[in-house]
C-alpha positions in Angstrom: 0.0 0.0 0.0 1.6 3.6 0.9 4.6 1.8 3.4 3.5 3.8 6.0 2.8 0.4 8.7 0.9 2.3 11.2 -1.5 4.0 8.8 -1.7 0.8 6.5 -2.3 -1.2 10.3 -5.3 0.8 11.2 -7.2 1.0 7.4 -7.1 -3.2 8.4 -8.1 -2.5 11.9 -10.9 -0.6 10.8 -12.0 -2.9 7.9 -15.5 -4.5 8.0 -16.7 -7.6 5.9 -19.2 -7.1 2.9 -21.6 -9.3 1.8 -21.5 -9.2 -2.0 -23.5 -12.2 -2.5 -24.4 -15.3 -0.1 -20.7 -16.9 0.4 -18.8 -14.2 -1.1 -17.6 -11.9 2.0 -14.5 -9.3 1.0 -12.7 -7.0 3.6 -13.4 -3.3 2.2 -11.8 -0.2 4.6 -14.3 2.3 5.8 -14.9 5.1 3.5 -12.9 7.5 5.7 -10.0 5.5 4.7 -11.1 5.4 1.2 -11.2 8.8 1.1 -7.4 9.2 2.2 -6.0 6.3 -0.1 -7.7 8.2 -2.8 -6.7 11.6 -2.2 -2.8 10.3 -1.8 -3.3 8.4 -5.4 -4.6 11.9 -6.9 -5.3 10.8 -10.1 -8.2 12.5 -11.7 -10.1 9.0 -11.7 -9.3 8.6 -7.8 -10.2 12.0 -7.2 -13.7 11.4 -9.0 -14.5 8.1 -6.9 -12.9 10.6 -3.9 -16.1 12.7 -4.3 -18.4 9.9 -5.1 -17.4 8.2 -1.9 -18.2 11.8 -0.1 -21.7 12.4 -1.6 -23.1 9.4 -1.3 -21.6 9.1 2.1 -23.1 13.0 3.2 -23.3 13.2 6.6 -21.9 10.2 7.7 -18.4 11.1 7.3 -15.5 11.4 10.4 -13.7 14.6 8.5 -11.6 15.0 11.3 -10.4 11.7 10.7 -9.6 12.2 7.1 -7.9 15.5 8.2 -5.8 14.1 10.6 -4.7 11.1 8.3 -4.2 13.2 5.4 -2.8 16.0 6.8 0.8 13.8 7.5 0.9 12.2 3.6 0.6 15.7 2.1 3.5 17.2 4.3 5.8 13.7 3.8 4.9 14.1 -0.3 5.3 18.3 0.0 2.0 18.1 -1.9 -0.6 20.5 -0.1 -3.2 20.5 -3.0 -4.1 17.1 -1.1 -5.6 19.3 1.5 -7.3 21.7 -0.9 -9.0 18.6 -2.5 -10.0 17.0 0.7 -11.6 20.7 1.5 -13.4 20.7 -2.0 -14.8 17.4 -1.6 -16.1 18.4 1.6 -17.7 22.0 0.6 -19.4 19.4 -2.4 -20.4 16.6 0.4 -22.1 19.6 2.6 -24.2 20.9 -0.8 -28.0 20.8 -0.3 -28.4 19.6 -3.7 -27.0 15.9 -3.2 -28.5 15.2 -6.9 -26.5 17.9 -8.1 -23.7 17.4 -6.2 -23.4 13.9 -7.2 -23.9 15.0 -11.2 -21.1 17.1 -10.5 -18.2 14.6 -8.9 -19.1 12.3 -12.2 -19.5 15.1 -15.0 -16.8 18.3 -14.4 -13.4 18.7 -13.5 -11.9 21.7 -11.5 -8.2 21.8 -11.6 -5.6 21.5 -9.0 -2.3 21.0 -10.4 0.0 19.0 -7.4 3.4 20.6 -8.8 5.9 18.3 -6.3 5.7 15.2 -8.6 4.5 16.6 -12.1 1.0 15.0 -10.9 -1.9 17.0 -12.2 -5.2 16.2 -10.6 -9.0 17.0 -11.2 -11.5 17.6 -8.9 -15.0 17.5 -9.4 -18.0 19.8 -8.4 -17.0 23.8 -8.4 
């Protein structure tokens, strides 16, 4: 995953079992976690799901948790658009318009270039 043990220990910690179909369990991390993993990828496409996972999840989301997890990878990686994103994504999860909102993470990109590693990234919904 990111080789960060203690990060990578507690996504597992917090995993829970999902029943896709009757014998098929698989281990899926919370979508707090989610959220972080995706943020750290920054592709355009993680980004999208990023926001996907934060609309459809509105209102049930630890922020603080994110934060605080997030917070660490941006300054290790020098790469504080992480933190601009994560605010974005949570501006779009608070909209009132959760239709809209959602339209928006699939359909339109805003851009936040992440200059440290030549990554460009897309965030949806502004």
């Amino acid at each position: 995953m990111l080789g960060a043990p203690p990060f990578e220990e507690r996504v597992i910690s917090r995993a829970t079992l999902f029943s896709f179909s009757p014998g098929l369990d698989v281990r899926t991390c919370s979508a707090e976690d989610l959220i972080v993993l995706k943020l750290f990828a920054s592709r355009p496409l993680d980004i999208r799901d990023a926001g996907g996972v934060a609309v459809r999840q509105m209102g049930q989301l630890d922020w603080r948790y994110i934060e605080d997890r997030l917070r660490p990878l941006a300054e290790i990686t020098d790469e504080p658009a992480m933190l601009t994103a994560l605010a974005r994504l949570r501006g779009l999860a608070a909209s009132p318009e959760r239709g809209a909102a959602r339209g928006a993470v699939e359909s339109r990109c805003l851009g936040v270039n992440l200059a440290g590693n030549s990554r460009q990234v897309q965030i949806h919904g502004e």
